[in-house]
C-alpha positions in Angstrom: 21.9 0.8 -52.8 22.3 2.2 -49.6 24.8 5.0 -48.2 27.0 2.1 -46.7 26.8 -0.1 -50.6 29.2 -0.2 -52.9 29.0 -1.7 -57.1 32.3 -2.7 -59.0 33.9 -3.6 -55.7 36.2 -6.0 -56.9 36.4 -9.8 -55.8 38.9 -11.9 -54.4 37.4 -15.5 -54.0 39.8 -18.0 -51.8 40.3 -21.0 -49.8 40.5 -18.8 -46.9 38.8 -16.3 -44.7 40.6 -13.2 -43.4 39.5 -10.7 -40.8 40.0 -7.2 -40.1 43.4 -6.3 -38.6 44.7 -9.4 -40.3 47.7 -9.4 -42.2 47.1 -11.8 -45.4 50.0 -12.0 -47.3 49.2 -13.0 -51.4 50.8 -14.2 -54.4 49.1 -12.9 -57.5 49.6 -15.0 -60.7 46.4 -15.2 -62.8 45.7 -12.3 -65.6 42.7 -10.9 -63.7 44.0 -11.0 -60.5 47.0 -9.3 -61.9 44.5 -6.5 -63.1 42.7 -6.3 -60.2 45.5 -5.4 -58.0 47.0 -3.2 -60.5 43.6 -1.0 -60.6 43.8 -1.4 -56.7 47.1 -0.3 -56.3 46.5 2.9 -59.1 43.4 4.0 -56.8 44.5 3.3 -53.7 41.4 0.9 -52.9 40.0 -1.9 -51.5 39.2 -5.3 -52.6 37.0 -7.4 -50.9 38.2 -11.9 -50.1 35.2 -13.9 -49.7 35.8 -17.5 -48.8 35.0 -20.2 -51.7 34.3 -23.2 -49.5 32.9 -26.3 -50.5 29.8 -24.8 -50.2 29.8 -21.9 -52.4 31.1 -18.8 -52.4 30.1 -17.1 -48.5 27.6 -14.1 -48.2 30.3 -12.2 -45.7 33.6 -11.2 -46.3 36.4 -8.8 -45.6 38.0 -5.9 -47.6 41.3 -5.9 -47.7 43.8 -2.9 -48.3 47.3 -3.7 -50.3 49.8 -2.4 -47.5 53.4 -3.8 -49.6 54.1 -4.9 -52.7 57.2 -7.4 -51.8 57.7 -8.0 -55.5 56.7 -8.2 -58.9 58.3 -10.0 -61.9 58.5 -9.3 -65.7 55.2 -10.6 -66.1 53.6 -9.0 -63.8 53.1 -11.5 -60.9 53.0 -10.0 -57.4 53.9 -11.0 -54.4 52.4 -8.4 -51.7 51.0 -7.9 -48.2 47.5 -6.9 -47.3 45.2 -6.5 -44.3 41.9 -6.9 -43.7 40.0 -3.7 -43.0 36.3 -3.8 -42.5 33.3 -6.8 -43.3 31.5 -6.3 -46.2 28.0 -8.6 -47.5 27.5 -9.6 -51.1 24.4 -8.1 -52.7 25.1 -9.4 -56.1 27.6 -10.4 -58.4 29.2 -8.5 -61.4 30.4 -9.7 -64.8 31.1 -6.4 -67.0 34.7 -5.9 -65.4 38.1 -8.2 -66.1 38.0 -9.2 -63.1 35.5 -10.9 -59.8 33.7 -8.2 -58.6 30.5 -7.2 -56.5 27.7 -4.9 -55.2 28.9 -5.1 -51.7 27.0 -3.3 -48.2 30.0 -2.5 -45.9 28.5 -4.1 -42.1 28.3 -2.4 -39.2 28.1 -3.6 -35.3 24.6 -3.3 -33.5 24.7 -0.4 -31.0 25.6 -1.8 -27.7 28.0 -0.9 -24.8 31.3 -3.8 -24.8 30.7 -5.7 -21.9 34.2 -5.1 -19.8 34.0 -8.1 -18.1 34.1 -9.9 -21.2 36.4 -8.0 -22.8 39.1 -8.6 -19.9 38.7 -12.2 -19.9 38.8 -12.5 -23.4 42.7 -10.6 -23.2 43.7 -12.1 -20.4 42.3 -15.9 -22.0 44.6 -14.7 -25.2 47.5 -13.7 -23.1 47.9 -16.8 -21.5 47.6 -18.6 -24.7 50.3 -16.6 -26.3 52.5 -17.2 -23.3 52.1 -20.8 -23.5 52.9 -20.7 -27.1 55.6 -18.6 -27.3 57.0 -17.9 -23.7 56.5 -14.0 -24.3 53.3 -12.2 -22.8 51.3 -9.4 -24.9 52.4 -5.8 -23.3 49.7 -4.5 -20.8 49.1 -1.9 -23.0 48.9 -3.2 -26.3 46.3 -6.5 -24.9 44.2 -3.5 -23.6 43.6 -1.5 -26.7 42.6 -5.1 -29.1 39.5 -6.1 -29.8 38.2 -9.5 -30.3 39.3 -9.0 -34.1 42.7 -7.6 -33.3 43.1 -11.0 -31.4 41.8 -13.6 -33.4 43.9 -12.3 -36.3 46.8 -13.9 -34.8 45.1 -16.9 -34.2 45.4 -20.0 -36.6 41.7 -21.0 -36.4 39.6 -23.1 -38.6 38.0 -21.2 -41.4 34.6 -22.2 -39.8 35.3 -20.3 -36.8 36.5 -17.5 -38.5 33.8 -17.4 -41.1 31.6 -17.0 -37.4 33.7 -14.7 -35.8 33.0 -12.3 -39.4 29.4 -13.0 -39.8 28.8 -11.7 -36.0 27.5 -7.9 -36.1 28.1 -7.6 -32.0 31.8 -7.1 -30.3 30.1 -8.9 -26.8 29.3 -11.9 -29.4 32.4 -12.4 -30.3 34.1 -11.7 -27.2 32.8 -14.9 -26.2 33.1 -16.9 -29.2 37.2 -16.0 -29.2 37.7 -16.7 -25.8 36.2 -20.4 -26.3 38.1 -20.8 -29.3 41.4 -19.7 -27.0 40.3 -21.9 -24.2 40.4 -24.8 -26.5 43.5 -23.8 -28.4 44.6 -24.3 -24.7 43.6 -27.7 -24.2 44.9 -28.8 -27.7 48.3 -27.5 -26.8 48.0 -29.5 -23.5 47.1 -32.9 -25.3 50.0 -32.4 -27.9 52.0 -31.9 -25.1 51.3 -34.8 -22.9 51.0 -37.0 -26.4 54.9 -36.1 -26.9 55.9 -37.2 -23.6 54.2 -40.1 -23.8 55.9 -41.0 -27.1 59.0 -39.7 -25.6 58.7 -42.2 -22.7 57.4 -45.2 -24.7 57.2 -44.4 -28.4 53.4 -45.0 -28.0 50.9 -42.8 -27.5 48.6 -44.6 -24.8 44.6 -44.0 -24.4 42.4 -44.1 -21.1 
């Protein structure tokens, strides 16, 4: 185990992928889970959500820390906030605790400078997406200090392209890949668009 390795981290396998700086919330219902979170919550740790697609259980995923527990019922079932905090690999899996859990390396970016052109036309690809999707434009300030993380968090993309965006170890990388993904949010929003006004005009969505 190296410096950046971690045993007994516990497990959190799901239909979905989160990234860091996103916020996931979580409803916790099964006995192990309910365990899990309790042990998290007493040590103020992590646990780590790896995505269980159809094919098996992904080698990259993201720790997550508990930020809100929104509620809990008599038998323990929680309803609570988290965020994603840093990617994490899976060495091995663990079965001695009561609950999922891992030898995990915590990942780290390659050394390399951000590329500012990238970065600028990744934010300004983003703002223009958020305007058109909710009229309101990110503050100059805030769009300067996100990364291509910060970004896609806020972003309902496939789990594919997320899975991509976690499994890169270079910010340049996915500078690019997110400002793609925004381009063709972009163009989806503009054939949903036109597709309504057609239908609006005709009731038929017309081809060519």
């Amino acid at each position: 185990m190296t410096s950046g390795s971690l045993r007994d981290f516990p497990l959190f396998p799901l239909g979905i992928v989160a990234l860091p700086g996103e916020v996931v919330p979580l409803h916790i219902f099964e006995e192990r889970y309910k365990t899990m979170m309790d042990r998290c919550l007493a040590d103020s740790s992590e646990f780590g959500i790896v995505w269980l697609s159809d094919d098996g259980l992904r080698e990259v995923g993201c720790a997550c820390e508990i930020t809100e527990v929104v509620e809990r019922d008599e038998e323990g079932r929680l309803n609570i906030l988290t965020r994603g905090t840093r990617p994490f690999r899976l060495l091995e899996r663990e079965d001695h605790l009561p609950y999922p859990a891992g030898a995990v390396e915590f990942l780290s970016d390659r050394e390399e400078a951000v590329d500012g052109s990238l970065a600028a036309l990744a934010r300004e690809t983003y703002a223009e997406l958020v305007q058109r999707a909710t009229d309101n434009r990110p503050e100059p300030l805030e769009l300067a200090k996100m990364s291509a993380y910060d970004m896609a968090a806020t972003v309902d993309f496939g789990l594919d392209a997320k899975q991509g965006l976690l499994d890169m170890r270079s910010e340049n990388a996915r500078l690019r890949l997110i400002t793609r993904l925004f381009r063709a949010a972009m163009k989806r929003m503009e054939f949903v668009s036109h597709a309504q006004a057609r239908a609006r005009s005709n009731g038929k969505v017309r081809f060519g």
